[in-house]
C-alpha positions, 0 to 999 in steps of 0.5 A: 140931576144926579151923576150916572156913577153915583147910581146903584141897581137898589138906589131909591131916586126922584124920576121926572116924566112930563114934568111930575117927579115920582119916586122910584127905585133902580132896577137896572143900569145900561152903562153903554148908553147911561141910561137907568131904568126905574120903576116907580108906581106910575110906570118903569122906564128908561130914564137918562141921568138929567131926568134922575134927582136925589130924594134928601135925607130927612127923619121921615126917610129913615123911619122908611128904611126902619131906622129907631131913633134915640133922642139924646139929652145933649140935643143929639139924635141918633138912629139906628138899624141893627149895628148902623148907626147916624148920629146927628149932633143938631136934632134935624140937620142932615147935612153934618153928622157921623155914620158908622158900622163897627170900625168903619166911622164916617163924617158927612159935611155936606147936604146928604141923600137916600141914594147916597146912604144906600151906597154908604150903607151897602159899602160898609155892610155889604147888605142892601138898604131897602124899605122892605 
C-alpha cells in the first residue's frame, strides 16, 4: 500500500483490481475522499490508496525513464539522465546509494521506489520524470 501524501499527479504506481496488479500512472488526485484516479492500459479508474503499490526501484526502471549507465571500476554503478545522477556503491543494491542534482546530494538507506524517485527527481529539478 502506499501512503496517500506520498502520491504525485505523474507518479508510476502498481494498481490492484480483482486481484491483478497493472501498472499505471496517476493522473489525478481527489484529496476530500483520498481516492487516485490511475490510468493503466487496462482501464482508468478510481483507486483508493489500499488498492495502490510501489513498483521497486531496479536498473530495468531506470533504463525506462532513459537513465545511461556507467559501470565503474571500483564495483560502483552510476546512472544518469542529463545532470542526475544515482550512484550505487554495490552494483544492484537500491536500497543504499546517492542521488544528486547540482548542489543538491541525497543519501538513501532504505528500499526505495519509482513513485518515490519521481518525487525526489521533480524536487530537485523542478521537472517531471516520465518514460516519455
Amino acid at each position: 500500500m502506499i501512503k496517500f501524501h506520498e502520491l504525485k499527479v505523474g507518479n508510476n504506481i502498481l494498481a490492484e483490481f480483482d486481484g491483478k496488479l497493472d501498472q499505471g500512472v496517476v493522473t489525478d488526485l481527489d484529496v476530500i475522499d483520498k481516492e487516485v484516479y490511475v490510468e493503466t492500459e487496462v482501464q482508468e479508474f478510481w483507486y483508493t490508496p489500499e488498492h495502490l503499490f510501489p513498483i521497486p526501484l531496479d536498473e530495468a526502471q531506470l533504463m525506462k525513464f532513459h537513465f545511461e549507465k556507467q559501470e565503474n571500476p571500483d564495483g560502483s554503478v552510476k546512472y544518469m539522465r542529463g545532470p542526475f545522477r544515482i550512484l550505487l556503491p554495490e552494483k544492484g543494491n537500491f536500497s543504499s546509494f546517492e542521488m544528486w542534482y547540482r548542489e543538491d546530494k541525497r543519501h538513501i538507506n532504505h528500499t526505495f521506489s519509482v513513485h518515490e524517485l519521481q518525487n525526489h527527481y521533480l524536487e530537485m529539478t523542478k521537472v517531471e520524470l516520465t518514460r516519455d
